[in-house]
N, C-alpha and C positions, 0 to 999 in steps of 0.2 A: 413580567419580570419577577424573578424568585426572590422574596424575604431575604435576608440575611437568617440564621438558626437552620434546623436540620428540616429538610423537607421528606416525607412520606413516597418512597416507590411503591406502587404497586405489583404483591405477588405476582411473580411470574415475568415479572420487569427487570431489566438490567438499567442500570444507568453510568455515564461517563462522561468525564469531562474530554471535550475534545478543542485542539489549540490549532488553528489552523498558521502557519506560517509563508513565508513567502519571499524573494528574493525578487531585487527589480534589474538587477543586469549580474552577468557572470562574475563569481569571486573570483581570489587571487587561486590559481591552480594547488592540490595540496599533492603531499605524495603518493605516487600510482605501485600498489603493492606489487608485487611480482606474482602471480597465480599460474604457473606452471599445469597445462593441461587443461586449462578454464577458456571456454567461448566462451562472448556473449552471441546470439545468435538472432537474428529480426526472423520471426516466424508469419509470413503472408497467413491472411486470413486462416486464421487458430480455430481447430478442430475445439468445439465447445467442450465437449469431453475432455480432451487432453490438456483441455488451459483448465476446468474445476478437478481434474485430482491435483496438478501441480498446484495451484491455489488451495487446495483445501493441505495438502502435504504443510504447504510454509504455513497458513493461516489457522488452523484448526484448535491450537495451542490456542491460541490469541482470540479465537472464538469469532474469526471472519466468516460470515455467512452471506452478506448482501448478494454475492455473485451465485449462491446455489440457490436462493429464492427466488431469482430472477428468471424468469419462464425464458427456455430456449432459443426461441424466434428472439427475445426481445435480446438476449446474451450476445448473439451473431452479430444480431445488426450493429452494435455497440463493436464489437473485439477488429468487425470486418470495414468501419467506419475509413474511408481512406484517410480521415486527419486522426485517428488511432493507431499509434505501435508499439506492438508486444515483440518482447523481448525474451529469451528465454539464457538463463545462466547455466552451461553444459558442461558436465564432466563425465567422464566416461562414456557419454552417450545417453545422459540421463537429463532431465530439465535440473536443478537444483535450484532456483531463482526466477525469479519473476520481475520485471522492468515494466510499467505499462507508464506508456507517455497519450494523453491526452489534450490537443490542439482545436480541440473542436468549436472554444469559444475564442474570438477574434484578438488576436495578439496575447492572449496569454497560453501557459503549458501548466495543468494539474498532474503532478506526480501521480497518477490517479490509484498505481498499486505498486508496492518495492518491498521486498521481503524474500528470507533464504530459509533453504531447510533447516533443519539442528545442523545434520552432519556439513553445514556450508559457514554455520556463524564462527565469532571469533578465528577464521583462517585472514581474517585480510578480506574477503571479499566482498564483503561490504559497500568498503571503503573504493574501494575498484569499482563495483558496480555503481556507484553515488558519483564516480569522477565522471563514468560516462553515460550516465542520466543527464547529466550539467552540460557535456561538450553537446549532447543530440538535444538537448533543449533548446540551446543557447545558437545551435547551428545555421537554423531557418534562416535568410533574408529576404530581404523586400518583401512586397506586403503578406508574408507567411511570417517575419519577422514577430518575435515575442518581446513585451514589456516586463511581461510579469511570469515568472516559475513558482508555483506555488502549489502545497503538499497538507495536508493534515493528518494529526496523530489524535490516537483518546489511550487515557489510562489504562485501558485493557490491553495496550499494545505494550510490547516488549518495556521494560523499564527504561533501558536504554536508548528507544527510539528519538524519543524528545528532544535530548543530549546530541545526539548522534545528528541528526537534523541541522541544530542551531551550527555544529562545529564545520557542517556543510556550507553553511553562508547563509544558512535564510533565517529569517527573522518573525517571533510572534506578531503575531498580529488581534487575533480574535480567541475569546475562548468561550466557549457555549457547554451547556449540558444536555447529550443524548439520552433519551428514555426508549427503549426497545423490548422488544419481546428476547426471553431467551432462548435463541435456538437450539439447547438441548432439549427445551421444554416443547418447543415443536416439532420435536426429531429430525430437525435439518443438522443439527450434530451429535454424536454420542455425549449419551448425559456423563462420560467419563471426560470430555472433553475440559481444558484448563481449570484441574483440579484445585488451583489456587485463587477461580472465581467462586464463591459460594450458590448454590443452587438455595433460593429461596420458594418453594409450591405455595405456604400460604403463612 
């Protein structure tokens, strides 16, 4: 358990708070933007390649690495999981968004990854993408039926994420603190990556 006062990271460490939240049956419906020209699109077992550049496209900012570290064979088996579905947010022929629904633990669905490119935020899709994360979560029955929809954020993600989360339906639950290596520091990102986290070497 951590003191109360300031605790010491270690060079070359990131640290974050992250809140894990969660929702126990579907909220009231909110309104469904209008996205003219926007699929969402279910992509059958995802080419590993084509899910870590869209992945790294939205996440890079935000300094998401978990999924480029993870050694290939172990990425597949995960994206191709038949109780995993990715989802891909389309406009003009291009991925913009990312959906990934996660079932693989018995009666509940982990948001497991939701996020848009720049040129995708503040249009509204979001909000679209989040209405039908909720209806395909919420969809299952019988014993594929979910209790529980639940998602976490850490302060290195968008400021807005948090907010944006709760006004979803789901509700805090947990908050803990991540300590990690920084993946510019291990060149799994450019060291120009989310110029507004500071690089600490020593």
């Amino acid at each position: 358990m951590l003191s109360d006062g300031y605790s010491d990271v270690p060079a070359g460490k990131l640290a974050a708070v992250v809140t894990s939240l969660e929702m126990t049956a579907p909220p009231a419906p909110r309104a469904d933007p209008e996205q003219p020209g926007i699929v969402l699109q279910r992509v059958e077992r995802p080419d590993v390649a084509w899910y870590r550049d869209l992945y790294s496209r939205i996440g890079t900012e935000w300094l998401w690495a978990s999924r480029l570290v993870l050694p290939e064979d172990a990425l597949a088996a995960i994206l191709r999981h038949p109780d995993v579905e990715v989802y891909a947010v389309v406009k003009d022929g291009r991925g913009e968004g990312l959906l990934e629904l996660d079932f693989r633990e018995e009666g509940a669905c982990e948001l497991a990854f939701f996020g848009l490119t720049a040129s995708a935020i503040g249009t509204g899709t979001g909000r679209w993408l989040m209405n039908r994360a909720i209806a395909r979560a919420w969809s299952r029955e019988g014993h594929s039926a979910i209790r529980r929809f639940w998602v976490h954020t850490c302060t290195l993600d968008s400021p807005q994420a948090l907010g944006f989360y709760i006004r979803s339906g789901f509700t805090p639950v947990k908050r803990q603190i991540e300590i990690f290596d920084d993946p510019r520091l291990t060149g799994v990102l450019p060291l120009a990556a989310a110029p507004q986290v500071p690089i600490l070497k020593a």
